[in-house]
C-alpha positions in Angstrom: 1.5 2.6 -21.4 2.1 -1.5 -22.2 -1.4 -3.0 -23.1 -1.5 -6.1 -20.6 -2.5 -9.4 -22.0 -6.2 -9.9 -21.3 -5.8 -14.0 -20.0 -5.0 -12.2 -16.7 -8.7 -11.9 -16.3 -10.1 -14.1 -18.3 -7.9 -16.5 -16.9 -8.5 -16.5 -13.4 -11.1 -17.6 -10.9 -12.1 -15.8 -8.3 -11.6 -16.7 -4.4 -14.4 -15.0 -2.9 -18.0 -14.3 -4.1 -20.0 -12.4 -1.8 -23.7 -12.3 -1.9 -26.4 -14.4 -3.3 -26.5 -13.6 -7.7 -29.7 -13.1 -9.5 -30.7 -12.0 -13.0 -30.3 -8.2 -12.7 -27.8 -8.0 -9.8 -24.3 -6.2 -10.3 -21.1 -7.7 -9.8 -18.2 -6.0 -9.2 -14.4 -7.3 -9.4 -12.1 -6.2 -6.8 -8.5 -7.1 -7.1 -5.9 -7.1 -4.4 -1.9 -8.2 -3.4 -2.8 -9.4 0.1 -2.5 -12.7 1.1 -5.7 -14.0 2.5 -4.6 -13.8 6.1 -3.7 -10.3 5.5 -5.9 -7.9 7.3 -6.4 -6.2 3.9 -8.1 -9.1 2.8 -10.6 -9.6 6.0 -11.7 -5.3 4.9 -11.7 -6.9 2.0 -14.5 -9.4 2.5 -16.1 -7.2 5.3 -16.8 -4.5 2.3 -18.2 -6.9 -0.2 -20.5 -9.0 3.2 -21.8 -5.1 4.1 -22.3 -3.9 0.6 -24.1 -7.3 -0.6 -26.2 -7.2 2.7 -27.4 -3.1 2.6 -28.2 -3.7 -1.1 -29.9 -6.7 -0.5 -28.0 -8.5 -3.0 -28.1 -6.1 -6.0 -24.6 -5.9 -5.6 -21.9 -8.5 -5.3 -18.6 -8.1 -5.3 -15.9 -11.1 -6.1 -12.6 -10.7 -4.6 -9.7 -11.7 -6.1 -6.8 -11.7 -3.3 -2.8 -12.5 -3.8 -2.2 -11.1 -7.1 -4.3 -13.3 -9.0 -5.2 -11.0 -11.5 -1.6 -9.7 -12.3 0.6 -8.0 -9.9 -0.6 -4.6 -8.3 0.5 -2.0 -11.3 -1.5 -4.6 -13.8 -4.3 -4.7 -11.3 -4.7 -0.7 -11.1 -3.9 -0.8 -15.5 -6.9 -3.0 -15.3 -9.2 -1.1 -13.3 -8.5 2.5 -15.4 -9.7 0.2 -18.4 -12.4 -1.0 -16.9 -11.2 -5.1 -16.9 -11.3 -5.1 -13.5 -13.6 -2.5 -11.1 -12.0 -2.2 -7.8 -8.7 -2.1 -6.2 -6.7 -0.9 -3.5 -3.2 0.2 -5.0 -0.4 2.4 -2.5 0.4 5.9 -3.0 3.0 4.6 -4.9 1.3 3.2 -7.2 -1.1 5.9 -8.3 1.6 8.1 -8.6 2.2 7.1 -12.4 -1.0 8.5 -13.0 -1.8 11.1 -10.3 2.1 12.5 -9.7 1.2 14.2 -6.1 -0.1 11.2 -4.7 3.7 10.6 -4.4 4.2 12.6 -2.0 2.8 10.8 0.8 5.9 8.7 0.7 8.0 11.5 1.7 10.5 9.9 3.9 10.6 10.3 7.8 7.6 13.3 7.7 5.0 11.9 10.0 5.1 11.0 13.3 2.5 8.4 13.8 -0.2 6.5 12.7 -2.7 9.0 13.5 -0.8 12.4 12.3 -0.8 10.3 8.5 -4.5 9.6 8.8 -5.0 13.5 9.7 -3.2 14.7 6.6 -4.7 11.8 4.0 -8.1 12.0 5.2 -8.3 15.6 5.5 -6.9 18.6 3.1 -4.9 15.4 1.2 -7.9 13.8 0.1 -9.3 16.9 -1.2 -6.9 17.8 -2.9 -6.5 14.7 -4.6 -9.7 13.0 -5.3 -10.9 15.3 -8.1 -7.8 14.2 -10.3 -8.2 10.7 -10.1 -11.4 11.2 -11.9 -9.6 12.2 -14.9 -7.6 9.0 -14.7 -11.3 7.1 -15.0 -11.0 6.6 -11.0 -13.3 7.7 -8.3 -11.5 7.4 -4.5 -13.7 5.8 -1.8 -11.5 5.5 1.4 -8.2 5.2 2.4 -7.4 1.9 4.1 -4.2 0.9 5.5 -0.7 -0.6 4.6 1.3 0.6 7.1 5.1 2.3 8.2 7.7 0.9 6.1 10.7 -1.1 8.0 14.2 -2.5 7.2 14.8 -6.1 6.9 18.4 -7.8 5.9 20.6 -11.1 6.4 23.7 -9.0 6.9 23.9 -7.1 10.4 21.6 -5.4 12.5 20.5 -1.7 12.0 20.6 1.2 14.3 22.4 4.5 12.3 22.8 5.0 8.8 25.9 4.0 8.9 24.8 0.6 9.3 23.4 0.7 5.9 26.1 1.1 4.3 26.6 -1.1 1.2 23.5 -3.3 1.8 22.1 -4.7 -1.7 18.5 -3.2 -0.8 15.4 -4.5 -2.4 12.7 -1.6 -3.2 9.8 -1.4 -5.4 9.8 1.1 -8.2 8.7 4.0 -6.2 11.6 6.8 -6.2 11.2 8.0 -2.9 11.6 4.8 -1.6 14.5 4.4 -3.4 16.0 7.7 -2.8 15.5 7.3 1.0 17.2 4.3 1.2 20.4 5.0 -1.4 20.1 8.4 0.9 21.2 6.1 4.4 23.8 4.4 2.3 22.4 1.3 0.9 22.6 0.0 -2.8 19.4 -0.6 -4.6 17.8 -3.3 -7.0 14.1 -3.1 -7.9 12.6 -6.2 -8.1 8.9 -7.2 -8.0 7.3 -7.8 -5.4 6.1 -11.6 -6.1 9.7 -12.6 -7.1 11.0 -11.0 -3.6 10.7 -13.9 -1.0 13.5 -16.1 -4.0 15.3 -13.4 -4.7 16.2 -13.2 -0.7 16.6 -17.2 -0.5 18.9 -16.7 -3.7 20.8 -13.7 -2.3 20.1 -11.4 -5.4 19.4 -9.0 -2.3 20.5 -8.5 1.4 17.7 -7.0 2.5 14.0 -5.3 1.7 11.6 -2.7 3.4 8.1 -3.2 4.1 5.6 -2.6 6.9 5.6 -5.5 9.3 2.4 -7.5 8.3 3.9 -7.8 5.1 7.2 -9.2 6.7 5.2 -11.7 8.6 2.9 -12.8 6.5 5.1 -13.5 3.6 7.3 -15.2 5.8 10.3 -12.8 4.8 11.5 -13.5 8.2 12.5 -16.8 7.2 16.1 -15.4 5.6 15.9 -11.9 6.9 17.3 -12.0 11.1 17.5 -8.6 11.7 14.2 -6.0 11.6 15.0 -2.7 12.2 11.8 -0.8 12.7 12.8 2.8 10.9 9.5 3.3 9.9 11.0 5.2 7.0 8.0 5.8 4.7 4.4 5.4 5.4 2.1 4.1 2.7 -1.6 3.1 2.5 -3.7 1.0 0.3 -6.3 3.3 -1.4 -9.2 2.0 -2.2 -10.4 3.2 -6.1 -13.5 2.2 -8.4 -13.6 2.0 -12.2 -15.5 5.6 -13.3 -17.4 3.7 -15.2 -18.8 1.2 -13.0 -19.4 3.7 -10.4 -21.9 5.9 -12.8 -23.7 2.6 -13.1 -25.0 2.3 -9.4 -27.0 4.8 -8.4 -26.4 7.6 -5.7 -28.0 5.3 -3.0 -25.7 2.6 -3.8 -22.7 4.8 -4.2 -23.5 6.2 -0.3 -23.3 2.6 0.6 -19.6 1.7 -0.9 -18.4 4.8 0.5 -19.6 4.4 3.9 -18.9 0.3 4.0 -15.1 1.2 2.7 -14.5 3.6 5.6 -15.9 1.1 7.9 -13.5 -1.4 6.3 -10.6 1.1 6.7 -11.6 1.8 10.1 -11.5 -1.8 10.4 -8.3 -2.5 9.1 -6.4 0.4 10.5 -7.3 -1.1 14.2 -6.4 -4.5 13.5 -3.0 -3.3 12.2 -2.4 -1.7 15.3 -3.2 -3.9 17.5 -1.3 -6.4 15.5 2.3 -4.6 15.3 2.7 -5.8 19.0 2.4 -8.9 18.2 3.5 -9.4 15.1 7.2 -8.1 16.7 6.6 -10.7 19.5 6.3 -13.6 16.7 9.4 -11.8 14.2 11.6 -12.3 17.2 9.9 -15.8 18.4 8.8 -18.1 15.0 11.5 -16.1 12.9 14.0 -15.5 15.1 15.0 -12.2 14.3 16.8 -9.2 16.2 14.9 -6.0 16.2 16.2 -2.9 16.9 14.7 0.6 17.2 17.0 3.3 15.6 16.6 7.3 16.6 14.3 8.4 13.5 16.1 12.1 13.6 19.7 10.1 12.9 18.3 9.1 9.4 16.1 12.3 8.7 19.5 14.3 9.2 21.2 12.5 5.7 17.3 12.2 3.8 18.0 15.9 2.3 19.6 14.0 -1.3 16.2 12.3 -1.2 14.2 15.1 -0.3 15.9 16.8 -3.3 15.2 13.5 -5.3 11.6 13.9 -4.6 11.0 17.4 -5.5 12.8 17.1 -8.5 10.4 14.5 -9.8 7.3 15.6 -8.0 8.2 19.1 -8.2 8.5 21.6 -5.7 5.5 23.0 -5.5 3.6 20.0 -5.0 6.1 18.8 -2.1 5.9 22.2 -0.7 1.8 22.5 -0.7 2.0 18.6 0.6 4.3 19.4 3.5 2.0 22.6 4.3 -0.6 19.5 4.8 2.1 17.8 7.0 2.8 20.8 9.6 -0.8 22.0 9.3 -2.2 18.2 11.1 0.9 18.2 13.3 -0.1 18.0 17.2 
């Protein structure tokens, strides 16, 4: 693993403290990538306002929103080694320490909102809590991110077809890239923070992401045409440092867990009630065309990524995952 460089912490200031300091009070450091009108952010500072208030102030949390503290794989390096003690990283990215958590980002396998909520809430969770222990980890909640969408500045999207030879942008995650090499589309990986110039520069045609991120990034600005595939769904989990969790004690450890379920609960509603809307202002601020393809088209040419995925999750975990899937099916 690449030691970061230690400035990112030491270096940056944070944008929210919440609740009042004293001499024997703990503080806790929770990175995220959100900007601070993303709804992530609001759970974000409804956690730390609950947790400060139930504990009376003997603990504090400081936020530290929009990357400050390094981009999201640095944030969730920092938090195994303790540098930083909270943060809410995708699936994808505690797959590099937890492989099966990759397997939530099996493309096209849930039907909704609610059927992914069944599955990662329920036997998921199980399943996968104890081994982020081992990884210096303890889960709390899961929050929300969202369905993952197409976005390009080349033609609008309704069959895989369509996809054919767009220069898509993906983060490192292999399913994500197998899915969409899978519908036809070339892929670059580039970071996230160096996406919005690398569309204005036309290093990339397009990009996928769920639609608050589209919005409030302002990728709509040279992206027209939305096409809402809701390939891959992701959410943000919400992890503490081992190490500062053994220092509160089980009364304050109740109160994080139950404060970042509210803040999940929290989150996942505003994100619904928000896709609506954030359409209505894609297609009226931005401009852009949306379009609705027929999910079953693109599932029907996902079986090179399905084969992608099992080879580097392996089969058994995809197989016990997709039990999960079938099992909260309704």
């Amino acid at each position: 693993m690449k030691p970061l460089s230690l400035g990112l912490l030491a270096g940056a200031a944070a944008s929210v403290l919440v609740g009042a300091t004293s001499a024997d009070a703990i503080e806790l450091r929770f990175a995220h990538y959100a900007a601070v009108d993303h709804p992530a952010h609001l759970a974000a500072v409804q956690f730390a306002e609950a947790v400060a208030d139930r504990t009376n102030g003997e603990i504090t949390i400081a936020i530290y929103p929009n990357n400050e503290l390094g981009s999201p794989p640095e944030q969730l390096e920092q938090v195994t080694l303790g540098l930083i003690d909270m943060t809410v990283p995708t699936q994808g990215g505690l797959q590099t320490y937890v492989r099966e958590f990759g397997a939530v980002m099996m493309p096209f396998v849930f039907d909704d909102y609610e059927h992914a909520w069944r599955v990662i809430d329920g036997p998921f969770a199980e399943w996968t809590a104890p081994l982020l222990e081992d990884q210096n980890l303890v889960f709390l909640a899961n929050w929300e991110w969202g369905f993952r969408n197409v976005t390009n500045s080349v033609r609008p999207v309704n069959v895989p077809a369509d996809m054919d030879g767009l220069r898509m942008r993906t983060p490192p995650e292999i399913q994500l890239q197998a899915a969409m090499e899978a519908a036809g589309a070339t892929v670059e990986q580039i970071a996230f923070p160096e996406l919005p110039m690398a569309l204005r520069q036309g290093v990339v045609d397009g990009q996928e992401n769920p639609l608050a991120v589209i919005y409030h990034f302002n990728l709509f600005e040279v992206q027209p045409y939305l096409a809402m595939t809701r390939h891959v769904y992701n959410s943000m989990v919400h992890v503490i440092n081992l190490d500062a969790w053994n220092q509160l004690t089980p009364e304050q450890q109740q109160i994080l867990r139950e404060e970042s379920v509210r803040a999940a609960q929290m989150f996942r509603e505003a994100n619904l009630e928000a896709e609506a809307d954030l359409i209505d202002r894609l297609q009226s601020e931005g401009g852009m065309q949306v379009t609705y393809p027929d999910p079953a088209a693109f599932r029907a040419v996902m079986q090179p990524a399905y084969d992608r995925i099992a080879e580097y999750l392996g089969q058994d975990t995809v197989d016990r995952f997709m039990e999960m899937v079938e099992a909260e099916r309704q």
